[in-house]
TIVEX-199201 format. One line per 2 residues: their letters; for each residue x, y, z of N, C-alpha, C, O. Coordinates in pm, whole numbers, always signed. Layout:
<pts>
A = X Y Z X Y Z X Y Z X Y Z | ... .
</pts>
This chain:
<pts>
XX = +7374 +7353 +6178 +7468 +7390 +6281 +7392 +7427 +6406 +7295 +7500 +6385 | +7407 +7404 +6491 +7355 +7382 +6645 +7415 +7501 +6716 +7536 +7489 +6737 .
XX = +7357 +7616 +6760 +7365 +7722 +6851 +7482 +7664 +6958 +7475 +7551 +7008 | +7578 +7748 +6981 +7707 +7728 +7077 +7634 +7858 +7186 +7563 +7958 +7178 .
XX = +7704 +7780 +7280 +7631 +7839 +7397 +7828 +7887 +7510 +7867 +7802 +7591 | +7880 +7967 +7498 +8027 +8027 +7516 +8011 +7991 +7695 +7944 +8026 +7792 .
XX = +8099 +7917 +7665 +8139 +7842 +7843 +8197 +7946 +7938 +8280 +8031 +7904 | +8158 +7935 +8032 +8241 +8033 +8188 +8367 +8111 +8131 +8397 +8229 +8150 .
XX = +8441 +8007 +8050 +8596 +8017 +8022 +8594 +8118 +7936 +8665 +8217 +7957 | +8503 +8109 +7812 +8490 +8196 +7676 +8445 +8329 +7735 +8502 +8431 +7696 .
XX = +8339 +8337 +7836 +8322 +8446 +7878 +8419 +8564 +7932 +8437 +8678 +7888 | +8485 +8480 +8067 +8568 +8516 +8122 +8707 +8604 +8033 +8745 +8718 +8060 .
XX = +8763 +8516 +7925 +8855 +8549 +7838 +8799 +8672 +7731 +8877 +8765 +7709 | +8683 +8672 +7675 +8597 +8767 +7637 +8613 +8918 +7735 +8650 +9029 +7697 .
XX = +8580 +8884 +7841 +8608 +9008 +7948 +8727 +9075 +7987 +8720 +9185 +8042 | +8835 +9021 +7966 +8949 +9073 +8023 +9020 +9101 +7877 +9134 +9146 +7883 .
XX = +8964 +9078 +7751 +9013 +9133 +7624 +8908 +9267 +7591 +8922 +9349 +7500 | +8827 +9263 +7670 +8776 +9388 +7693 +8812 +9485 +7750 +8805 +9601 +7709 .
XX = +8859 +9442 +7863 +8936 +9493 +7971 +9078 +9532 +7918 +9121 +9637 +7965 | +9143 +9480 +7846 +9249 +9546 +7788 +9254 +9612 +7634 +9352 +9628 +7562 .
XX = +9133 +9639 +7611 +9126 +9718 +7498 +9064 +9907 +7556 +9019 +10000 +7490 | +9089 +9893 +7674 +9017 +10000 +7742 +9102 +10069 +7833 +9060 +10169 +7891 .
XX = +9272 +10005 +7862 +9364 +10076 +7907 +9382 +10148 +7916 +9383 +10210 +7810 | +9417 +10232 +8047 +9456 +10383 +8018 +9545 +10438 +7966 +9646 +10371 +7989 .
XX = +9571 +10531 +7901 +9664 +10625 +7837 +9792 +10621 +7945 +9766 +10595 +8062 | +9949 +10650 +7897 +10007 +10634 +8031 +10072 +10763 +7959 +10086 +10774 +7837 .
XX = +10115 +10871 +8069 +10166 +11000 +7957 +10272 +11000 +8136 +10253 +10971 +8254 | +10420 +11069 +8016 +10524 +11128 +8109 +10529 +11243 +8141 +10431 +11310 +8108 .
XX = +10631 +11306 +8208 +10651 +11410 +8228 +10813 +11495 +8146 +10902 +11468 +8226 | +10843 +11536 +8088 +10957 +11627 +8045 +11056 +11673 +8110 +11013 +11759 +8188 .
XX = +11235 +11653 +8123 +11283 +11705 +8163 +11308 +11863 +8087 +11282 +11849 +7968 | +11348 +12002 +8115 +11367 +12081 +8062 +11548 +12148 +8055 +11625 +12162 +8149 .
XX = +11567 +12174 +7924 +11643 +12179 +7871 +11701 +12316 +7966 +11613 +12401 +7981 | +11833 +12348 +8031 +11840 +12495 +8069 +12020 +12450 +8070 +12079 +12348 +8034 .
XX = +12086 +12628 +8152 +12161 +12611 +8122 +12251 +12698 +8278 +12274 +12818 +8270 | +12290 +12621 +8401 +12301 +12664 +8497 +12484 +12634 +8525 +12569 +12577 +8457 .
XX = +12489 +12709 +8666 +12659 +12634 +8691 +12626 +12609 +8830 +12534 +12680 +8869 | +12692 +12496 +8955 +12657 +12476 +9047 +12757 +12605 +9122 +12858 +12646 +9064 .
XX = +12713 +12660 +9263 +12800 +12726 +9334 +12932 +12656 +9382 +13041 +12700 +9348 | +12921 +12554 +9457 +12982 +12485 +9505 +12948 +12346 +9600 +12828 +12339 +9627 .
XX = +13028 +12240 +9654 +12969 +12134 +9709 +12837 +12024 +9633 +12775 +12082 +9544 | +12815 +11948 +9647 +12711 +11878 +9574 +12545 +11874 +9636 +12487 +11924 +9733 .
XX = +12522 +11817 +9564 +12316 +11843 +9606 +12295 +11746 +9544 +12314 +11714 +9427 | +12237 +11680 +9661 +12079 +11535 +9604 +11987 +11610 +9586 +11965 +11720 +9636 .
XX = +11912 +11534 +9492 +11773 +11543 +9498 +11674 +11434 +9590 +11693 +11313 +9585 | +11597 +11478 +9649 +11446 +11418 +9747 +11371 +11386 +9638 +11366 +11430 +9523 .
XX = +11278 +11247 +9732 +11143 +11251 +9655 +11098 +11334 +9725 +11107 +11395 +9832 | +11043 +11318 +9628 +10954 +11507 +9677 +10763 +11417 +9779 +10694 +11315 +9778 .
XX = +10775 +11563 +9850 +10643 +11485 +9973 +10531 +11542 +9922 +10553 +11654 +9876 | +10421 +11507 +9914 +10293 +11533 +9826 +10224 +11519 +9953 +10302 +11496 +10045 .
XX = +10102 +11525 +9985 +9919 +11513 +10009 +9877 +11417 +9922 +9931 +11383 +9817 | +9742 +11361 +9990 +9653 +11301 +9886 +9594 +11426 +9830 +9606 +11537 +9882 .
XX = +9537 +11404 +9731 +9485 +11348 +9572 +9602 +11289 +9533 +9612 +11170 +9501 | +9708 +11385 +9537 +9858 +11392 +9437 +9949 +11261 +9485 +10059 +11268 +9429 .
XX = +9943 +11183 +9541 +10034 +11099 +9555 +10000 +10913 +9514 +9990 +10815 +9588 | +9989 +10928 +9383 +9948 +10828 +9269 +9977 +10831 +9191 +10083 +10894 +9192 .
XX = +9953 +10796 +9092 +9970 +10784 +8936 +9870 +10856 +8847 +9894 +10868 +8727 | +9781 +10894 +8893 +9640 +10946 +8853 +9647 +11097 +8836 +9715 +11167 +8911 .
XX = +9570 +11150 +8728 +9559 +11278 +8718 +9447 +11356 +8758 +9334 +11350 +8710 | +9505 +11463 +8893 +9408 +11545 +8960 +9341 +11644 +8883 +9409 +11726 +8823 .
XX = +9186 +11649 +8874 +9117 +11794 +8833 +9046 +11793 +8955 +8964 +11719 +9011 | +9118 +11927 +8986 +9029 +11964 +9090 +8900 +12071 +9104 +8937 +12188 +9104 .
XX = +8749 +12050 +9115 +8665 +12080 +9099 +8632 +12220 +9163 +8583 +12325 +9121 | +8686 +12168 +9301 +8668 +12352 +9427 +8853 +12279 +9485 +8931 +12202 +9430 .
XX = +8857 +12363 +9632 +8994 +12347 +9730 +8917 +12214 +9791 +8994 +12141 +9854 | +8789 +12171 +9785 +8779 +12068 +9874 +8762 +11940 +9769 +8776 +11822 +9800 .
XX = +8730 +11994 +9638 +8682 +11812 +9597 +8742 +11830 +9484 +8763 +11929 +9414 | +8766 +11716 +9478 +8870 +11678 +9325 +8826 +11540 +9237 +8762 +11455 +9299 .
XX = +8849 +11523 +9137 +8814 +11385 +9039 +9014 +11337 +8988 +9126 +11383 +9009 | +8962 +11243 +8929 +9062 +11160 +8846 +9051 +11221 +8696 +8937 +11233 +8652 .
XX = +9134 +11251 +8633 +9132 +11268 +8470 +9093 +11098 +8428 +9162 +10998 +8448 | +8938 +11111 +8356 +8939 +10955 +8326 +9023 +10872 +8216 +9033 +10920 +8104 .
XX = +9068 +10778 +8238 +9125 +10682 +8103 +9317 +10750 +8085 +9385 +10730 +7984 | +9346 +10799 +8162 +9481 +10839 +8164 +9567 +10806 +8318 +9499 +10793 +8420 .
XX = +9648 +10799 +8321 +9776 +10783 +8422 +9879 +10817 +8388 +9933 +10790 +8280 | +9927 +10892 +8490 +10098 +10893 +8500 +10176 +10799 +8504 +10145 +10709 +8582 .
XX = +10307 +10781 +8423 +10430 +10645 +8371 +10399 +10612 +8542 +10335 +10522 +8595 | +10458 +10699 +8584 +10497 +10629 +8770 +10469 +10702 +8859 +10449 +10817 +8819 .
XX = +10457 +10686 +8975 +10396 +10764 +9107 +10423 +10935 +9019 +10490 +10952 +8917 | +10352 +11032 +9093 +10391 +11168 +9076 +10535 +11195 +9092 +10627 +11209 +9011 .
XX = +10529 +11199 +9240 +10654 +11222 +9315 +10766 +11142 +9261 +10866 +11212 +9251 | +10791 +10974 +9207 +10914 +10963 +9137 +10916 +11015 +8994 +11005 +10989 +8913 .
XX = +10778 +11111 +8966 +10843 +11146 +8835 +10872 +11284 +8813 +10923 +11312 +8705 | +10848 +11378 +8899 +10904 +11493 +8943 +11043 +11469 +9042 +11098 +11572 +9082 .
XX = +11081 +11384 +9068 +11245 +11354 +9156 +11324 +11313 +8987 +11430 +11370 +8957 | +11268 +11227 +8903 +11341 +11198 +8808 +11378 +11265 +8664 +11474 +11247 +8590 .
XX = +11267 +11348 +8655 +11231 +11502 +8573 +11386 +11598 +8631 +11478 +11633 +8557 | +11377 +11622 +8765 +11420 +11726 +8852 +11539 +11681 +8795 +11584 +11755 +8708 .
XX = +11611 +11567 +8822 +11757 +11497 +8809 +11796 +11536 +8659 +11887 +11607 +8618 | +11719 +11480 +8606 +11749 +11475 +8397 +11787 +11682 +8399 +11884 +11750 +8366 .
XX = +11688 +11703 +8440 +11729 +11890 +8424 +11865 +11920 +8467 +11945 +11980 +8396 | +11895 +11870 +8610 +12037 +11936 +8652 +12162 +11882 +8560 +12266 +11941 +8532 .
XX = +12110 +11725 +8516 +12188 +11655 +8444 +12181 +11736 +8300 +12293 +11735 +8249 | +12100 +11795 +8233 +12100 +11873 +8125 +12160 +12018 +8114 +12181 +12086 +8014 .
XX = +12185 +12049 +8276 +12286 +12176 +8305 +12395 +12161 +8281 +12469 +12258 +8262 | +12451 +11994 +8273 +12577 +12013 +8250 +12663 +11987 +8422 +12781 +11993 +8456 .
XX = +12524 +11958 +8504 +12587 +11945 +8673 +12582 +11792 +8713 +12576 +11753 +8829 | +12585 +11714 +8608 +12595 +11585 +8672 +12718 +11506 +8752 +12713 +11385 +8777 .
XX = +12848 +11607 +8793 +12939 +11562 +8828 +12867 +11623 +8956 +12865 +11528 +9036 | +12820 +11711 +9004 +12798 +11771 +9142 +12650 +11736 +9190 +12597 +11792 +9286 .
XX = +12560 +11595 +9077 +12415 +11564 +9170 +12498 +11421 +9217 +12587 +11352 +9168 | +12429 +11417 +9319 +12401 +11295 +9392 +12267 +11177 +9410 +12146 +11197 +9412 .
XX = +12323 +11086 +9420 +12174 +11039 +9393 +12128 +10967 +9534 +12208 +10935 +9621 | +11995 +10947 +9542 +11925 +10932 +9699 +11996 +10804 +9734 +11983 +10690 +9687 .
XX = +12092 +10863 +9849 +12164 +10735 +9973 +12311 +10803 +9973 +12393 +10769 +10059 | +12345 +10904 +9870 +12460 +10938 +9885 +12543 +11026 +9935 +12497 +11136 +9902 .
XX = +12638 +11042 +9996 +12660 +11108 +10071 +12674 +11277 +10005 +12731 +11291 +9897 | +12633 +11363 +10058 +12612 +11535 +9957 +12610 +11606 +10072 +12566 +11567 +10180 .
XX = +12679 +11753 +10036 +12725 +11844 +10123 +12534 +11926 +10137 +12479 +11962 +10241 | +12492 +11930 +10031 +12306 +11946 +10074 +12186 +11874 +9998 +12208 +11833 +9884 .
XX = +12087 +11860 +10041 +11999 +11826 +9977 +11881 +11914 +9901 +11855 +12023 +9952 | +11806 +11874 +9780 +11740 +11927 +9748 +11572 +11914 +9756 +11519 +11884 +9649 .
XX = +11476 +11936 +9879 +11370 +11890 +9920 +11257 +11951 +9894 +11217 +12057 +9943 | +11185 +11857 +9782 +11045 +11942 +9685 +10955 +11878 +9799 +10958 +11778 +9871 .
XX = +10851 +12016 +9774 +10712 +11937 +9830 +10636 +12004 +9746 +10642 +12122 +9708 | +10535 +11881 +9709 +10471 +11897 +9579 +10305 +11990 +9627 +10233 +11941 +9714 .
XX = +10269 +12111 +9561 +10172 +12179 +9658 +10031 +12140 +9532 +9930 +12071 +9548 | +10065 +12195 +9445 +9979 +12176 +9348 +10041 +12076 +9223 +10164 +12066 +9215 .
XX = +9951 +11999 +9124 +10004 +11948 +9021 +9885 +11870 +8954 +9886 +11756 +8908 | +9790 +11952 +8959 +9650 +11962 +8918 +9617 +12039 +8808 +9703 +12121 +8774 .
XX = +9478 +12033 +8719 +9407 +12060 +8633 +9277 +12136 +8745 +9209 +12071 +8824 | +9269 +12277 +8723 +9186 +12399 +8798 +9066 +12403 +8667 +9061 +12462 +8560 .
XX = +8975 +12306 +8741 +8845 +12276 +8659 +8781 +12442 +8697 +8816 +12500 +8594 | +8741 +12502 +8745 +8681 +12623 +8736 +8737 +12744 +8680 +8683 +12845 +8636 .
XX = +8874 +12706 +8694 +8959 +12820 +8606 +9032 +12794 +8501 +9118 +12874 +8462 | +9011 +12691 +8447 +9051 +12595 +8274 +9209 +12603 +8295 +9265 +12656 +8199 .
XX = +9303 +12558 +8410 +9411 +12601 +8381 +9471 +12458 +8467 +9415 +12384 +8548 | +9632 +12457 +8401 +9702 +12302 +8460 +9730 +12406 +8584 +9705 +12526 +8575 .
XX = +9775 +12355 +8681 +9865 +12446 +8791 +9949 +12350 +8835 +9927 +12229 +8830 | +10083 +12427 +8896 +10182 +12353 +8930 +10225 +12426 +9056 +10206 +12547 +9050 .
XX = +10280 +12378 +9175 +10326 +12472 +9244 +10408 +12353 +9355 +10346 +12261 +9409 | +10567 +12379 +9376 +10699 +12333 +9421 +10692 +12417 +9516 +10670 +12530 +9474 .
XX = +10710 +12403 +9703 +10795 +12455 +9740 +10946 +12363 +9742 +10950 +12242 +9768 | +11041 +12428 +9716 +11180 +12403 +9739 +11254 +12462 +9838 +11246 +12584 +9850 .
XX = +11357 +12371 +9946 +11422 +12387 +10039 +11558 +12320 +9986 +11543 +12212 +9929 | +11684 +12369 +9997 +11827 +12296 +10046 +11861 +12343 +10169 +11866 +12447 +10234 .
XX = +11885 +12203 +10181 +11928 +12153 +10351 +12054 +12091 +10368 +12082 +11996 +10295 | +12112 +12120 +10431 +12222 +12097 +10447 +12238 +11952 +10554 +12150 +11930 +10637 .
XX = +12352 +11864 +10542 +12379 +11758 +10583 +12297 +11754 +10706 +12204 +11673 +10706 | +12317 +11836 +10824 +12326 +11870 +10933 +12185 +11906 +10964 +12154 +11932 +11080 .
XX = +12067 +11911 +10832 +11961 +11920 +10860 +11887 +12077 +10855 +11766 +12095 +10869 | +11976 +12173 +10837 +11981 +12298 +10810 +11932 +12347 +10705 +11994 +12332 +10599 .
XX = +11788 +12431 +10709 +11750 +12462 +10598 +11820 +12586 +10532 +11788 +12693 +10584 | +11911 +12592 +10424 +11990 +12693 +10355 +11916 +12800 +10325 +11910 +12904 +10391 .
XX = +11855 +12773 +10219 +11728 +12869 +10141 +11575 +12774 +10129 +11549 +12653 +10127 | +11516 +12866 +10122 +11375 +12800 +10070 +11304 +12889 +9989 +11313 +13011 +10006 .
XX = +11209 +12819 +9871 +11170 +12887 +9785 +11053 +12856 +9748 +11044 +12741 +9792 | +10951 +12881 +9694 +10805 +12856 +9590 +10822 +12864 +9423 +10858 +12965 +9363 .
XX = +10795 +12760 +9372 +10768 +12773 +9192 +10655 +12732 +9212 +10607 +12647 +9286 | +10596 +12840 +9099 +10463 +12802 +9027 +10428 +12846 +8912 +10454 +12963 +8882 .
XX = +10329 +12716 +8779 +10335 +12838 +8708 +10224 +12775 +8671 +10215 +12665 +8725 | +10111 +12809 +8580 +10023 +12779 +8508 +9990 +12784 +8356 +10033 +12867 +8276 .
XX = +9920 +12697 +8335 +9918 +12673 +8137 +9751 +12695 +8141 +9676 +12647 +8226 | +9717 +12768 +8041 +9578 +12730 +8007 +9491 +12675 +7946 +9475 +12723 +7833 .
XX = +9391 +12549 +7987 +9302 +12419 +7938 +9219 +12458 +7859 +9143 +12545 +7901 | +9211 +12438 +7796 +9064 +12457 +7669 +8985 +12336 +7687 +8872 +12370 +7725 .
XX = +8994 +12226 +7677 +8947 +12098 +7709 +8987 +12039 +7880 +9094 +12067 +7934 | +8922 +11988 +7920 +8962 +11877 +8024 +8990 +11743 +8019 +8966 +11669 +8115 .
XX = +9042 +11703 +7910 +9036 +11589 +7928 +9197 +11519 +7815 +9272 +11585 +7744 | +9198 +11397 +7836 +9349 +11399 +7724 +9399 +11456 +7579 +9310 +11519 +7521 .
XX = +9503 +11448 +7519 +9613 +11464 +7584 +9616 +11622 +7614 +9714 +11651 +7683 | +9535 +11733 +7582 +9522 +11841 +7606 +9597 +11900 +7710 +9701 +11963 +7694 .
XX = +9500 +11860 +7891 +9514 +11877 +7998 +9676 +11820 +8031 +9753 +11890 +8097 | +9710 +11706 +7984 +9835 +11670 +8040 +9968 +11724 +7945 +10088 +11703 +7959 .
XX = +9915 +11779 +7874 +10052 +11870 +7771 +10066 +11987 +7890 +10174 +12025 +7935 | +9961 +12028 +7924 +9972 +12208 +7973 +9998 +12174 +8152 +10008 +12265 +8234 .
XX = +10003 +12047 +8183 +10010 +12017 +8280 +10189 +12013 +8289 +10249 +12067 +8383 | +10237 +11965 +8214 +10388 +11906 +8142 +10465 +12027 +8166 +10559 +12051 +8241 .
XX = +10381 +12115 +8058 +10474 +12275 +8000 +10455 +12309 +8116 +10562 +12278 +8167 | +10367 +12370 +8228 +10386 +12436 +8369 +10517 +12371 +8447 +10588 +12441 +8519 .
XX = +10544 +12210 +8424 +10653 +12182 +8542 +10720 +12205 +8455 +10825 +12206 +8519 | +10759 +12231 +8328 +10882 +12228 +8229 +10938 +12369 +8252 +11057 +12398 +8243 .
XX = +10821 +12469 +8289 +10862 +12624 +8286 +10918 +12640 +8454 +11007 +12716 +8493 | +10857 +12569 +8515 +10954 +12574 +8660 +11097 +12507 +8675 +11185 +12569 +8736 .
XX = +11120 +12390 +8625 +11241 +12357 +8580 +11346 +12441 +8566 +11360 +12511 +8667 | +11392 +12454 +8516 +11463 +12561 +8493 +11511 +12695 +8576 +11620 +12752 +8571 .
XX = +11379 +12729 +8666 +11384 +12864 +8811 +11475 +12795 +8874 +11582 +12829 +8924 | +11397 +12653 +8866 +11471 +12536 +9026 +11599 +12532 +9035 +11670 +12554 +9132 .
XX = +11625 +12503 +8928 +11792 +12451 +8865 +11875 +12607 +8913 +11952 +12642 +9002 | +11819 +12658 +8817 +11923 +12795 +8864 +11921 +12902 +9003 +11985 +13003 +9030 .
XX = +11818 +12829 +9070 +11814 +12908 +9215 +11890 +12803 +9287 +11963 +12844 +9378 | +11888 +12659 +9262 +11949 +12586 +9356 +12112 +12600 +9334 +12199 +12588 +9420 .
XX = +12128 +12630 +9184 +12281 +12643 +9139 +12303 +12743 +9250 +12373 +12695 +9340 | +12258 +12887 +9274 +12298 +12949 +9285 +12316 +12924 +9478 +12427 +12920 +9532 .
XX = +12242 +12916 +9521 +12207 +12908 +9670 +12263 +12783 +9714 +12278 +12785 +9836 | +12324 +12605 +9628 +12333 +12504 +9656 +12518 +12534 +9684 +12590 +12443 +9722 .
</pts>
């Protein structure tokens, strides 16, 4: 038998079955279970407005306030921000307020506008952090109330699925503030 010598093609196909045996992990996020009543009038939810690191699919550890990495070999299902707008929705919808959300384009007496501050892994302090400010605004552009959630889980490891469970449980434990401050103030 005569030594085979694997053509451009064999190579090539060789490489990209490599390449997909090396995929990243894709992990979601949790809506949380609570139990609110709306005040009155209806409320959208916003995508919510992020900064870079945070506005990807990728998971932030951040090293100091100035430099940050990627969690390697993992990703988020979908952008951050549509999965904290779609998290946010499933919760109010789990209040039992899905006759009074609206969904983005529709017409609502206010809106509900996250901006995403933290939603990182605090490499020097082993901890997920999460931190929402929240505003409802009214049609007219009027900010009603505004508020801050934050909460933190603590990392023993840095790296999967560890970091992205305690990353999960921090927005899962704000959930719930959101819902029932917006019930109350929306």
């Amino acid at each position: 038998m005569s030594g085979l010598v694997p053509g451009p093609a064999a190579l090539l196909f060789a490489l990209l079955l490599a390449g997909c045996a090396s995929a990243p992990q894709v992990y979601n996020l949790s809506p949380a279970a609570v139990a609110a009543r709306m005040a009155r009038g209806n409320i959208s939810v916003d995508v919510p407005t992020v900064a870079p690191p945070l506005d990807n699919d990728l998971v932030v550890v951040r090293e100091s306030e100035d430099r940050f990495a990627y969690l390697p070999g993992v990703r988020w299902a979908d952008r951050l921000t549509y999965l904290v707008q779609s998290r946010t929705i499933e919760t109010f919808q789990n209040a039992g307020m899905l006759s009074r959300l609206r969904g983005p384009g529709e017409p609502s007496a206010a809106s509900l506008a996250l901006a995403i501050r933290h939603f990182d892994i605090d490499a020097t302090r082993r901890v997920a952090r999460v931190e929402i400010a929240a505003q409802i605004v009214t049609a007219s552009g009027q900010v009603v109330s505004a508020k801050m959630f934050s909460a933190s889980e603590p990392v023993g490891e840095i790296k999967a699925p560890e970091a992205l469970e305690a990353l999960d449980l921090a927005f899962r434990r704000i959930l719930p503030q959101l819902v029932a401050w917006a019930a109350r103030t929306g």
